[in-house]
NUTORDREN-511986 format. One line per field, with one value per atom (N, C-alpha, C): x, y, z; atom name; residue in one letter. Coordinates in Angstrom, 2 decimals. Each point is the difference from the previous one (the first is absolute). Layout:
<nodes>
X	c(X; ...)
Y	c(Y; ...)
Z	c(Z; ...)
romar	c(CA; ...)
roro	c(a; ...)
</nodes>
This chain:
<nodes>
X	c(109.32; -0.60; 1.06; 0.90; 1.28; 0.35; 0.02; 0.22; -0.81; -1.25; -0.82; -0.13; -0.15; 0.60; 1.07; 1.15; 1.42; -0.39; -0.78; -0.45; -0.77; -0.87; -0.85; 0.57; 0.80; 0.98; 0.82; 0.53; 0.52; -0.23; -1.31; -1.18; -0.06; 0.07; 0.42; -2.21; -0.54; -1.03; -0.78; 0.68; -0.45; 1.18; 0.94; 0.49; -0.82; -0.27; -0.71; -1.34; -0.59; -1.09; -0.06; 1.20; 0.53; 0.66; 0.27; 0.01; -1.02; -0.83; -1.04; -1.18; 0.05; -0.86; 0.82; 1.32; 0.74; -0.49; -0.29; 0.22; -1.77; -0.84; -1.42; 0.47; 0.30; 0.25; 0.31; 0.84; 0.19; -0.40; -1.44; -0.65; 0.55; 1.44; 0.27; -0.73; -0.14; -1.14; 0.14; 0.98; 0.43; -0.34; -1.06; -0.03; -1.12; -1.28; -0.54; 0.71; 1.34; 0.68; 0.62; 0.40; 1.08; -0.94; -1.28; -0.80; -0.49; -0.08; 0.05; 1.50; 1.16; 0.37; 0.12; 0.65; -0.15; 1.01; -0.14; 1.47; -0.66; 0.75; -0.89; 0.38; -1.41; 0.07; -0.32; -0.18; -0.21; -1.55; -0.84; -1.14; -0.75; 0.32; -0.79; 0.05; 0.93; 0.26; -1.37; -0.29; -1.00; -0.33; 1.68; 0.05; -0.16; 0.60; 0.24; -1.85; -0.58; -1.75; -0.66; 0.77; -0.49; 0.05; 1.73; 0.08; -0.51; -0.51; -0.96; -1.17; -0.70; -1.64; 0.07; 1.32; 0.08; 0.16; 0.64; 0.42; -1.16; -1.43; -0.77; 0.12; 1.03; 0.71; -0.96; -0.21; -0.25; 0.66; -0.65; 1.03; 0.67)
Y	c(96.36; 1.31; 1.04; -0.41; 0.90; 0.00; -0.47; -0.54; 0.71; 0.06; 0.42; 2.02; 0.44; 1.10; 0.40; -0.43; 0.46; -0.22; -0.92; 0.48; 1.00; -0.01; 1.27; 1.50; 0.00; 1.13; 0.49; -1.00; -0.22; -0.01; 0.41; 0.08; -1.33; -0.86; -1.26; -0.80; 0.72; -0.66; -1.36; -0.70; -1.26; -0.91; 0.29; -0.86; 0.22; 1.20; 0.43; -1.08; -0.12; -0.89; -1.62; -0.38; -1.45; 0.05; 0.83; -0.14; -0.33; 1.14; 0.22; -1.61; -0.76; -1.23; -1.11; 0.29; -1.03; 0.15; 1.05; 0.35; -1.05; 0.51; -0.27; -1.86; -0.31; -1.40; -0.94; 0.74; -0.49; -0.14; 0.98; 0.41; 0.99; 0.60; 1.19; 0.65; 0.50; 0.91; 1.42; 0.33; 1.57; 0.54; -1.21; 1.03; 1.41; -0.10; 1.01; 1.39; -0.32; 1.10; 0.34; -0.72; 0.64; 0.75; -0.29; 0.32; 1.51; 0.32; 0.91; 1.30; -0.48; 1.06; 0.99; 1.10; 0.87; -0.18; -0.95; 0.00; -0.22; -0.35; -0.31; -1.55; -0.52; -1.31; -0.86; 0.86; -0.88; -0.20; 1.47; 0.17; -0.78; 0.73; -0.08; -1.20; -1.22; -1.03; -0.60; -1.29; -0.35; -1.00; -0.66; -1.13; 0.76; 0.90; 0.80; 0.28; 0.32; -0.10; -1.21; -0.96; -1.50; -0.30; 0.37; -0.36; 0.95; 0.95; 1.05; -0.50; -0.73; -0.53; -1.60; -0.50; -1.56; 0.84; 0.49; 0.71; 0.99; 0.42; 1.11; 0.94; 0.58; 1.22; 1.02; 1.20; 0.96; 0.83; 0.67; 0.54; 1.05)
Z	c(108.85; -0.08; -0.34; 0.76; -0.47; -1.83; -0.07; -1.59; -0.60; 0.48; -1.21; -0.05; 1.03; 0.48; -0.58; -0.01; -0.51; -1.85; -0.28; -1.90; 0.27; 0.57; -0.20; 0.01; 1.21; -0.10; -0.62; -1.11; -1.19; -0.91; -0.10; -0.94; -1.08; 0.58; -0.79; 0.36; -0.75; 0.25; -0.50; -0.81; -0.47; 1.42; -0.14; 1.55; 1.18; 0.03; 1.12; 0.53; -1.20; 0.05; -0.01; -0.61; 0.36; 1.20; 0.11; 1.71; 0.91; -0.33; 0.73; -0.36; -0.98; -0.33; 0.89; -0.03; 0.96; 1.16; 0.90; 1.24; 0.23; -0.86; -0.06; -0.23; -0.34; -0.68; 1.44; 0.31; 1.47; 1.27; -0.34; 1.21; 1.38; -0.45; 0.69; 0.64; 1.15; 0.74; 0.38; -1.36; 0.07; -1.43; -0.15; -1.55; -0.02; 1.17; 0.05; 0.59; 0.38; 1.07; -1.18; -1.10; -1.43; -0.83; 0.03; -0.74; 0.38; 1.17; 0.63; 0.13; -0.76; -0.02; -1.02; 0.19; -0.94; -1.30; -0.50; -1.10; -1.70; -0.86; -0.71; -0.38; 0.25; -0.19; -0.97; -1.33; -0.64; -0.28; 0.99; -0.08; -1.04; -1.74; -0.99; -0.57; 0.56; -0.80; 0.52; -1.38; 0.14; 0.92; 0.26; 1.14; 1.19; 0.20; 1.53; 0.10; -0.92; 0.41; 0.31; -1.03; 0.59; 1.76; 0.30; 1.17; 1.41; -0.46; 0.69; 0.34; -1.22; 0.07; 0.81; -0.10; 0.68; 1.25; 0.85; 1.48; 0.21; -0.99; 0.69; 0.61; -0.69; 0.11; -0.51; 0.46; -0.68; -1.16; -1.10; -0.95; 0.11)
romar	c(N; CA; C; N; CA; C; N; CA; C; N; CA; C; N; CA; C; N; CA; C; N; CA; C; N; CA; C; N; CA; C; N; CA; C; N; CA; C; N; CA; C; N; CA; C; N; CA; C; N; CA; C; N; CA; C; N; CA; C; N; CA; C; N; CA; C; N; CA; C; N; CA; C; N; CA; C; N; CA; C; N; CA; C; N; CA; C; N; CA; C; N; CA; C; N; CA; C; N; CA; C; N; CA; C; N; CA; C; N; CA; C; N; CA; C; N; CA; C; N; CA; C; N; CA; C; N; CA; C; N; CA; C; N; CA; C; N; CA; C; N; CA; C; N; CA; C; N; CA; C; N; CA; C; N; CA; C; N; CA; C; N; CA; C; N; CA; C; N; CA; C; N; CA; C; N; CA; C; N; CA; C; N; CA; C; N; CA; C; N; CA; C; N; CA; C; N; CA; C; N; CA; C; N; CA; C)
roro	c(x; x; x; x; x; x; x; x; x; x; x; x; x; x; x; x; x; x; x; x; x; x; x; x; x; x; x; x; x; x; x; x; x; x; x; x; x; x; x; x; x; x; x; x; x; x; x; x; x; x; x; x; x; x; x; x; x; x; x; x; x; x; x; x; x; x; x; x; x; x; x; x; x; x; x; x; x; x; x; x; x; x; x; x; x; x; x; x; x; x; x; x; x; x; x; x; x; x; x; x; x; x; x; x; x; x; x; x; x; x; x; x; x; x; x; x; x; x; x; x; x; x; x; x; x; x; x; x; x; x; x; x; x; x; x; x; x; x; x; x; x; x; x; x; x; x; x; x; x; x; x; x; x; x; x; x; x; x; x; x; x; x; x; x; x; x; x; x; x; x; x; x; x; x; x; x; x)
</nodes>
């Protein structure tokens, strides 16, 4: 989670989101708490929506 956070903050948003498919890949149980913060994550990518609609996340 850390990882993916420190791209985002970095505005590095295609890492941001291979991050964020790793974390999901693994079944991590902090991905709704990352998803939840205020950074930018990579919102508009089309994967970062994929992995929104697999976790039933709100938009």
């Amino acid at each position: 989670m850390t990882v993916a956070i420190a791209f985002a903050f970095a505005g590095e948003k295609e890492r941001t989101v291979d991050w964020l498919e790793i974390m999901y890949q693994s079944g991590n149980p902090n991905m709704p708490a990352i998803y939840e913060r205020k950074v930018d994550l990579g919102r508009d990518d089309p994967r970062f929506q994929d992995l929104r609609r697999l976790m039933n996340l709100p938009e």
